[in-house]
C-alpha positions in Angstrom: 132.1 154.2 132.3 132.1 151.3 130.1 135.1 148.8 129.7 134.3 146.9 126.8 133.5 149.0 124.1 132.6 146.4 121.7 130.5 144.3 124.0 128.6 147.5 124.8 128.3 148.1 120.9 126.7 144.7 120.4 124.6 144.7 123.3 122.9 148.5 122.3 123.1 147.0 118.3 120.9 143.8 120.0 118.7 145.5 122.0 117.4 148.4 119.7 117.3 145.5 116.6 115.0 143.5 119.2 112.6 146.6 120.0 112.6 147.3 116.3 114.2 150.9 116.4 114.5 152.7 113.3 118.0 153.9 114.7 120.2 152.5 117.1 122.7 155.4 118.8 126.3 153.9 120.0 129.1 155.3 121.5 131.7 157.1 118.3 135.0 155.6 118.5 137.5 154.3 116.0 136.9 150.4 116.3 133.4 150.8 116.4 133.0 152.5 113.3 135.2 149.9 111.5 132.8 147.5 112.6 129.9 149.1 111.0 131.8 149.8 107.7 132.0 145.8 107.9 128.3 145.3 108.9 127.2 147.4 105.9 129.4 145.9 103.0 127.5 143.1 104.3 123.9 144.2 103.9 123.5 143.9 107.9 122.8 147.6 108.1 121.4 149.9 105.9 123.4 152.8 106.8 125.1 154.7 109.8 126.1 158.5 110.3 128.6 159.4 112.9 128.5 162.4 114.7 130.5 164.7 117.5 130.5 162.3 120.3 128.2 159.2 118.8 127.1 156.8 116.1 123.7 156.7 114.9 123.1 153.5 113.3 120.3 152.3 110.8 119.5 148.8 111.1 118.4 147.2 107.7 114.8 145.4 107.9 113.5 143.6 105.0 110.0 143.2 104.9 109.8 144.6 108.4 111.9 142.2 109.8 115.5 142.2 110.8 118.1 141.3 108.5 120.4 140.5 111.3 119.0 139.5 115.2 122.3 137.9 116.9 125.6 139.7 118.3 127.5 137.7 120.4 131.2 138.7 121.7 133.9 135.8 121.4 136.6 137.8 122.7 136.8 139.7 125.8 138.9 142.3 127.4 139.3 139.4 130.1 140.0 136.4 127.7 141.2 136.9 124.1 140.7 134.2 121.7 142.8 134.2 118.7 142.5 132.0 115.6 144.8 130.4 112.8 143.4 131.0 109.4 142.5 127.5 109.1 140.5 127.6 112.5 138.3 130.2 110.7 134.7 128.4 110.4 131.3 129.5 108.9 128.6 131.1 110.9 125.3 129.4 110.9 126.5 127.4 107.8 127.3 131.3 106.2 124.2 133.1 107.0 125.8 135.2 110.0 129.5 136.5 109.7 132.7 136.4 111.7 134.8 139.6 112.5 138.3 139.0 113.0 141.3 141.7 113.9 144.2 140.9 112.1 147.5 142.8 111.7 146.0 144.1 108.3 142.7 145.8 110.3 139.4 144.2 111.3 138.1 141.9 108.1 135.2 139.1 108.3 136.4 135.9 108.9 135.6 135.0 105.4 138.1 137.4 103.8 140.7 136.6 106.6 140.8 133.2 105.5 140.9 133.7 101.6 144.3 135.9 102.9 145.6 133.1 105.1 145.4 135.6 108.0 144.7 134.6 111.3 143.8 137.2 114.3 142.1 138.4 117.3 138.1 136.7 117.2 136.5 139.6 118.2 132.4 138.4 117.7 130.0 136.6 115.6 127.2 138.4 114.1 123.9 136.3 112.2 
């Protein structure tokens, strides 16, 4: 059984990005899919398609490379990191993107700051 949901979601996202799967399957739960309703606003993936007990993601390649390579976790289940609104920095000078849990739902860090909301700093993704 897996205690960190997210960090296993990142890790699975990383590894099937870096073999260059045309889908990526994660586990189905509530966080997980607000993550990848992020990730596709964003043009990271093309599209996912959730299913009875999983997630089958479709990572977004342009010109058969990957839009997005990096997922690194900044908070974990053992040490939380939370951040002010004007902590809130770029990633990779704005080619990556922050995701943030605030009180208002997970949000980039990009749209947390232009609300002045500070939250949980849940991972970095470029």
């Amino acid at each position: 059984m897996v205690n960190d949901i997210i960090a296993d979601f990142l890790a699975r996202m990383q590894n099937g990005i870096m073999r260059r799967k045309k889908d990526v399957i994660v586990p189905k739960s509530r966080v997980i899919i607000d993550m990848l309703e992020i990730l596709k606003k964003e043009k990271m993936i093309f599209d996912y398609e959730i299913r009875d007990y999983d997630v089958l993601v479709q990572p977004y390649y342009k010109e058969g490379e990957p839009v997005v390579e990096n997922f690194k976790r900044v908070s974990s289940s053992g040490q939380r990191i939370y951040v002010k609104a004007s902590d809130i920095k770029p990633v990779m000078n704005g080619r990556g993107i922050a995701i943030i849990s605030t009180s208002h739902g997970l949000m980039t860090g990009a749209l947390a700051k232009s609300k002045s909301i500070g939250g949980e700093y849940i991972c970095n993704v470029w």
